[in-house]
C-alpha positions as CSV (number, residue, x, y, z in Angstrom):
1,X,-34.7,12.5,11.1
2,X,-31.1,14.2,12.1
3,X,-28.6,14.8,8.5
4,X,-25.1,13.1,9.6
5,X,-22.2,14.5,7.7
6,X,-20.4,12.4,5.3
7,X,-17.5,12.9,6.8
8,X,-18.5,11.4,10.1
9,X,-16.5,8.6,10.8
10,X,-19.6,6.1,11.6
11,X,-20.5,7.2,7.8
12,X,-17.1,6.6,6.0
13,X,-16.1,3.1,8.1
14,X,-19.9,2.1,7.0
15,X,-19.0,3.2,3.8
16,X,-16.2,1.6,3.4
17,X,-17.6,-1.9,4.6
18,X,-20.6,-1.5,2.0
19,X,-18.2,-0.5,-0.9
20,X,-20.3,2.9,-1.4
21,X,-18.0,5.3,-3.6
22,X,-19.9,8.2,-3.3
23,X,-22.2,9.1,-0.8
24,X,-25.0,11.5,-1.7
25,X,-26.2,12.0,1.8
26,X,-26.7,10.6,5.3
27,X,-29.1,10.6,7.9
28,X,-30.1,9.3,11.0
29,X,-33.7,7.9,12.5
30,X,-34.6,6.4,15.6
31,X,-30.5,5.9,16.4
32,X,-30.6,4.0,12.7
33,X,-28.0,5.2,10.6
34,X,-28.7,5.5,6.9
35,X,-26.5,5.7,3.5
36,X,-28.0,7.3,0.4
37,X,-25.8,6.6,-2.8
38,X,-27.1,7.1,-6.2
39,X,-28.3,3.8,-6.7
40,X,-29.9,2.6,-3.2
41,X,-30.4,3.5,0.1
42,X,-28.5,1.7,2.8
43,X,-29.5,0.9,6.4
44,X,-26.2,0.7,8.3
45,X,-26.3,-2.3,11.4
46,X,-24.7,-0.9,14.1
47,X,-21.4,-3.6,13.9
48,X,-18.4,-3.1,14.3
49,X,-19.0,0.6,16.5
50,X,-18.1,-1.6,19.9
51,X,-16.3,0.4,22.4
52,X,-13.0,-1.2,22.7
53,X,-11.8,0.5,25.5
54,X,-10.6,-1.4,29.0
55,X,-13.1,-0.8,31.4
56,X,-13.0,1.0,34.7
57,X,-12.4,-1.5,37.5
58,X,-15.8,-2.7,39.1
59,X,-15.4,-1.6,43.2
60,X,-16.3,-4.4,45.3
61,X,-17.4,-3.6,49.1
62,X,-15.5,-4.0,51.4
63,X,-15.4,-7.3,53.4
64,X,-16.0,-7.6,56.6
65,X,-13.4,-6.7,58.5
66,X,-11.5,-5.3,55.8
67,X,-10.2,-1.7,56.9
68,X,-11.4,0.9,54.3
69,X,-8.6,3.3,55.4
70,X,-5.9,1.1,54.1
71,X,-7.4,-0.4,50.9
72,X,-5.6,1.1,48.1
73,X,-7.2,3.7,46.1
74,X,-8.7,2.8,42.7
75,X,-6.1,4.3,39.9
76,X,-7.7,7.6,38.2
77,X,-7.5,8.7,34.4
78,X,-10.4,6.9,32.5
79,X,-9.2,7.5,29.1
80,X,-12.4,7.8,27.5
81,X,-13.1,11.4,27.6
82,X,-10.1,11.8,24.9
83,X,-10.9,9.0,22.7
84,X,-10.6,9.1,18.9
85,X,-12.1,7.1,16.3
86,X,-9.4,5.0,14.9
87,X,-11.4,3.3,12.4
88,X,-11.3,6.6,10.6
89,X,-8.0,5.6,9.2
90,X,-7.9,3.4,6.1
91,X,-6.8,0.2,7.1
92,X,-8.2,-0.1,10.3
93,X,-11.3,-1.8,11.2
94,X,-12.9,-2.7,14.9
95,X,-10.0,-5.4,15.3
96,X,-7.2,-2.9,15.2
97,X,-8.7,-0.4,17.0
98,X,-8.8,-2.9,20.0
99,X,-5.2,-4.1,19.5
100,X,-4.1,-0.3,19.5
101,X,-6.0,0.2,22.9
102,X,-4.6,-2.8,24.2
103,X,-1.3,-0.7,23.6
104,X,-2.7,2.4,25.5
105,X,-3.4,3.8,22.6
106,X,-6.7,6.0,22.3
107,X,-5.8,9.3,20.6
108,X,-4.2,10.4,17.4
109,X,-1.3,11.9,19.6
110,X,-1.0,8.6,21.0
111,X,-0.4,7.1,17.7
112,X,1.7,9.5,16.2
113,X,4.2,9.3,19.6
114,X,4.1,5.4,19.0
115,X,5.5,5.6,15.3
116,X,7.7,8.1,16.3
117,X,9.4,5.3,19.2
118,X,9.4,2.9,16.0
119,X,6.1,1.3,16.5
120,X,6.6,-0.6,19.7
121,X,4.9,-4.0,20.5
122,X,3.5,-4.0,17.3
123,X,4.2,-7.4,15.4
124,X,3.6,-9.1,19.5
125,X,-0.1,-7.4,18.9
126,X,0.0,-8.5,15.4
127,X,-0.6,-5.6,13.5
128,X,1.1,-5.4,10.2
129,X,3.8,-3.3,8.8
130,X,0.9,-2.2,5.9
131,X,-1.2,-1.4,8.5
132,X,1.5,1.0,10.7
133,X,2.3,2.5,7.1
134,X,-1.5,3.3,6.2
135,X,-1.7,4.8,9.8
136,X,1.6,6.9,9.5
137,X,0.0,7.9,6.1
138,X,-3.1,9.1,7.4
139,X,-1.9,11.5,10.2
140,X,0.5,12.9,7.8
141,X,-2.1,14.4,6.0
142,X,-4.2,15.4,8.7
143,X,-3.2,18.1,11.3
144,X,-5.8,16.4,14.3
């Protein structure tokens, strides 16, 4: 058994989706996440925890005859060494988080240089002006 901080954001989003108000603790066995509230103990399904992110492009071999000298090289930068846990923010669940990285969005920076340019793109990824203000909202209280 491993304590999990109720801050965690696996802990708050699970929270959130199980309607728990006050979490009394939080722990984790065998890679199962648990929720203690004063009236129950919760076993949190891993749902909704998918990693959104675009994969890396899967290298094929080179066909025969193909010269490996002048195939173009693969693009760098994975992104997911800086990733942040959008689902943090109120408001936004496994479904936004993927429509934010389908913007290129993957850290808070990210996001707060997106509202800054007037939040871009954002009704053609359908993501709602209640949702952008509940974002904004968030990082302004947070220095991250």
């Amino acid at each position: 058994m491993r304590e999990v901080d109720r801050a965690d954001p696996r802990v708050t989003a699970a929270a959130r989706a199980l309607e728990i108000t006050m979490i009394q603790r939080a722990w984790e066995e065998d890679g199962t996440l648990f929720i203690q509230d004063p009236f129950d103990v919760y076993e949190v399904v891993s749902q909704g925890y998918t990693d959104t992110l675009p994969k890396e492009p899967e290298t094929s071999p080179p066909q025969s005859g193909e010269d490996t000298a002048t195939s173009p090289p693969q693009s760098g930068g994975d992104k997911r060494g800086g990733l942040d846990d959008f689902t943090a923010i109120t408001g936004v669940g496994s479904v936004t988080a993927q429509k934010l990285h389908d913007l290129e969005l993957y850290t808070y920076d990210d996001l707060r240089a997106w509202l800054a340019n007037g939040t871009p793109d954002a009704e053609d990824y359908e993501i709602s002006d209640h949702t952008v203000g509940q974002i904004e909202a968030w990082l302004s209280q947070r220095l991250v």
